[in-house]
KEKE-3310 file (N, C-alpha, C; in steps of 0.2 Angstrom, whole numbers, plus 5000, padded with zeros to 4 digits):
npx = (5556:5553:5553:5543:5531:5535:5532:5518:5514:5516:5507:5497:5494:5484:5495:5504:5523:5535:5545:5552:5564:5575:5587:5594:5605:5606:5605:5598:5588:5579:5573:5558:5554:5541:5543:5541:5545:5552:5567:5578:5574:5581:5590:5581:5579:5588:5588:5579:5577:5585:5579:5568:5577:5580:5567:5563:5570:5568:5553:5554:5564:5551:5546:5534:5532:5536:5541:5530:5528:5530:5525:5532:5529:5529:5532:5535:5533:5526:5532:5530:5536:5537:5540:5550:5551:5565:5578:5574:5565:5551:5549:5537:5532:5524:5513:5510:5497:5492:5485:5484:5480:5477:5488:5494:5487:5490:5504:5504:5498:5505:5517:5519:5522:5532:5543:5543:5551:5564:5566)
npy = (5635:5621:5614:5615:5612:5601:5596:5595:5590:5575:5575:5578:5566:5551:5540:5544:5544:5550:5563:5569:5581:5578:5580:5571:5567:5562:5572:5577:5590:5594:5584:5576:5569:5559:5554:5542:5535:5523:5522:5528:5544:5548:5538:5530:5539:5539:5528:5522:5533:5530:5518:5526:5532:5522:5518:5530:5532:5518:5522:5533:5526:5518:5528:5532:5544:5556:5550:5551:5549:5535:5523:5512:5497:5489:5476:5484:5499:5511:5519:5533:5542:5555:5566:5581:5593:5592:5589:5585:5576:5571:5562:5553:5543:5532:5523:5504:5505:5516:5531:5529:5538:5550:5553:5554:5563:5572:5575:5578:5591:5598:5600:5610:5621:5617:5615:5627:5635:5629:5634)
npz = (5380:5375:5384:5392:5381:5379:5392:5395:5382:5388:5401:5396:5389:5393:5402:5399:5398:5394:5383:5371:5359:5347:5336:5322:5322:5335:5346:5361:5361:5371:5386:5393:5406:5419:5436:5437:5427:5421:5411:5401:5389:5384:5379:5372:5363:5353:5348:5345:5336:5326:5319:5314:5304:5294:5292:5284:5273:5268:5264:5255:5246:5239:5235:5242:5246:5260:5276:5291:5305:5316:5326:5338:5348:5364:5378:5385:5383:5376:5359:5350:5336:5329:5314:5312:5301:5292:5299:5314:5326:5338:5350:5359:5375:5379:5391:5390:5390:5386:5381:5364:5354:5358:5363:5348:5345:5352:5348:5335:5333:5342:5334:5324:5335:5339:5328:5323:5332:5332:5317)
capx = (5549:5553:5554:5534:5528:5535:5530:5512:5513:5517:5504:5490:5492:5483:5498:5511:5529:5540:5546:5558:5565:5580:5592:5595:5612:5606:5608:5593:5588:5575:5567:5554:5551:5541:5549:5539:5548:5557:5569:5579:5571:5586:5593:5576:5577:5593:5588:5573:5579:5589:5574:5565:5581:5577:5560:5562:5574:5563:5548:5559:5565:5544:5542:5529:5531:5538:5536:5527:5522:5531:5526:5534:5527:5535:5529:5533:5533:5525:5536:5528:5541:5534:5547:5549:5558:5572:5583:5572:5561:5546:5545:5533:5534:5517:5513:5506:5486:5489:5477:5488:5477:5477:5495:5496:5485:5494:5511:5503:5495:5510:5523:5521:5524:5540:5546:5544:5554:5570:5569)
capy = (5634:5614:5609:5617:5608:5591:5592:5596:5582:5570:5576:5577:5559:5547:5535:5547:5543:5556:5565:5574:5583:5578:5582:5567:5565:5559:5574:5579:5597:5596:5582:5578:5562:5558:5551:5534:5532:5516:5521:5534:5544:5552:5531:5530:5540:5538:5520:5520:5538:5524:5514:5529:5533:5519:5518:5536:5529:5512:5525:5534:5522:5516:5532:5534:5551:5558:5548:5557:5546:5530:5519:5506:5495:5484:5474:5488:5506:5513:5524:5537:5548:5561:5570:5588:5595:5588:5587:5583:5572:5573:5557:5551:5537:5531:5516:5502:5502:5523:5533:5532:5540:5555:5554:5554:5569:5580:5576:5582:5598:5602:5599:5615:5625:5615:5618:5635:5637:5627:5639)
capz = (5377:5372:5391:5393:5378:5379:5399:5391:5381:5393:5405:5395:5386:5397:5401:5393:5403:5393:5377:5369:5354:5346:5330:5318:5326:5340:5352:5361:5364:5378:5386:5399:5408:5425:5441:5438:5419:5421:5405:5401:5385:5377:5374:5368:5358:5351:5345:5338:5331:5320:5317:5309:5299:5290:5288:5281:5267:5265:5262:5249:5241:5237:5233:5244:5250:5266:5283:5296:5311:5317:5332:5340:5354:5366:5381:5393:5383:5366:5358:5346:5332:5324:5311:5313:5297:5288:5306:5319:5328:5342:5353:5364:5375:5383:5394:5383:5391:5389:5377:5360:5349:5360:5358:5341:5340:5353:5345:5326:5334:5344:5331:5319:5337:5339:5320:5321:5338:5328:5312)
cpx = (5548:5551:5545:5530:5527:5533:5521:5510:5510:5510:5496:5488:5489:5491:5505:5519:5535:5542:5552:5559:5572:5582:5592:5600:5611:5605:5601:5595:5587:5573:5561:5553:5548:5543:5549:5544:5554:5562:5571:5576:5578:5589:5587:5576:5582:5594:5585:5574:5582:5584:5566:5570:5578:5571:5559:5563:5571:5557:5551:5558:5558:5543:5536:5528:5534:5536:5535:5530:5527:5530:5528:5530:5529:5528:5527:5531:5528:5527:5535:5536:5537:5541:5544:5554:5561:5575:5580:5566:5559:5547:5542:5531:5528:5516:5509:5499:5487:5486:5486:5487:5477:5484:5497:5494:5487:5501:5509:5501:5502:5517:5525:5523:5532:5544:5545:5550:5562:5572:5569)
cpy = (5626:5612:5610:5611:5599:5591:5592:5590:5577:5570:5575:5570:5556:5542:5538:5548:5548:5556:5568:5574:5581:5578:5573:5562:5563:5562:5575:5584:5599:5590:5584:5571:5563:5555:5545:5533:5529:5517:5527:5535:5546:5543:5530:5534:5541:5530:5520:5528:5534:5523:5519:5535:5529:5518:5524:5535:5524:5516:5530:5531:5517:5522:5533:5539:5552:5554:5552:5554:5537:5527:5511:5503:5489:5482:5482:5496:5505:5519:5527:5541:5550:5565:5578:5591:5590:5583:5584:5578:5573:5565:5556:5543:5536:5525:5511:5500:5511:5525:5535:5536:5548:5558:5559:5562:5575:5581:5581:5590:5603:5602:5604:5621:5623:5617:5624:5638:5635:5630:5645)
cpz = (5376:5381:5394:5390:5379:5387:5398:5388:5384:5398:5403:5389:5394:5398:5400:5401:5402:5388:5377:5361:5352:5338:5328:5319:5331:5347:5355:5361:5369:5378:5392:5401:5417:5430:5437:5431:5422:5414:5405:5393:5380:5374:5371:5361:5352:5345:5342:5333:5325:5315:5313:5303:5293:5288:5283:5273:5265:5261:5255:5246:5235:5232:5234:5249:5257:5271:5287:5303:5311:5323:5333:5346:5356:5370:5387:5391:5375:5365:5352:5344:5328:5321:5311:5308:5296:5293:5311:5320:5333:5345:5359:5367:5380:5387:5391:5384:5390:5383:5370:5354:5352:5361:5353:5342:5345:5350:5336:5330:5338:5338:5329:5327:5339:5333:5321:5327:5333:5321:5313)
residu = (UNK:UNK:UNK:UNK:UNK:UNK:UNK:UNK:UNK:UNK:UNK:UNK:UNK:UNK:UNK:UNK:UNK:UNK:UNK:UNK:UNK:UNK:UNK:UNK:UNK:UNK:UNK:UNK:UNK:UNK:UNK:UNK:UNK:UNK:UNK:UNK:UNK:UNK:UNK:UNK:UNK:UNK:UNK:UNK:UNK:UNK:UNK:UNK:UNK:UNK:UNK:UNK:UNK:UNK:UNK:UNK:UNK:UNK:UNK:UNK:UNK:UNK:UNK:UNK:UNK:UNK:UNK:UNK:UNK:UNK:UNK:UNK:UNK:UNK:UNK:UNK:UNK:UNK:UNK:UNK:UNK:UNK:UNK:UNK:UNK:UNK:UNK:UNK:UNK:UNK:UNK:UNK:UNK:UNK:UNK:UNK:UNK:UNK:UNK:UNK:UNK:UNK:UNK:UNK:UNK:UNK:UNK:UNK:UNK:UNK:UNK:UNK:UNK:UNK:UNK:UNK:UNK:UNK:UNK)
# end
């Protein structure tokens, strides 16, 4: 079921190069990337999974409620994390002229089917 969704994703961002679900730990569960993706996504996601450890704990520690939503953007990718639950994370990696707003909102509309699969 992950390997349909995140290929959906991908296909229906303008730009969208590839996604994946992964555990907190680092592991993935499923991705999906196109031939063209110049990057592999599980390092991707492995790293900036880091980079929204912290931000998780920074947004805590404000007390300003739960992080949702993180993007990063580089020269060459832009790399969307959505949390899913406690454990998990959604990201999506898009090319940095692709449509990121249509991103964001297929990642939020897809998420609650991705959590429900994981519980």
């Amino acid at each position: 079921m992950f390997k349909d969704v995140l290929r959906e994703l991908v296909e229906k961002t303008d730009g969208g190069l590839a996604s994946l679900v992964m555990d907190r730990e680092g592991i993935a569960l499923e991705s999906y990337a196109l031939d063209n993706a110049q990057f592999d996504i599980n390092v991707l996601g492995v790293e900036f999974g880091i980079v929204l450890g912290q931000v998780k704990r920074a947004v805590e520690s404000l007390q300003a409620g739960a992080a949702q939503e993180v993007a990063i953007c580089t020269d060459k990718v832009t790399a969307l994390l959505r949390v899913l639950g406690d454990g998990y994370f959604l990201a999506l990696a898009i090319k940095p002229d692709g449509n990121l707003g249509k991103g964001r909102y297929l990642m939020r509309t897809t998420a609650p089917r991705l959590l429900a699969e994981l519980h």
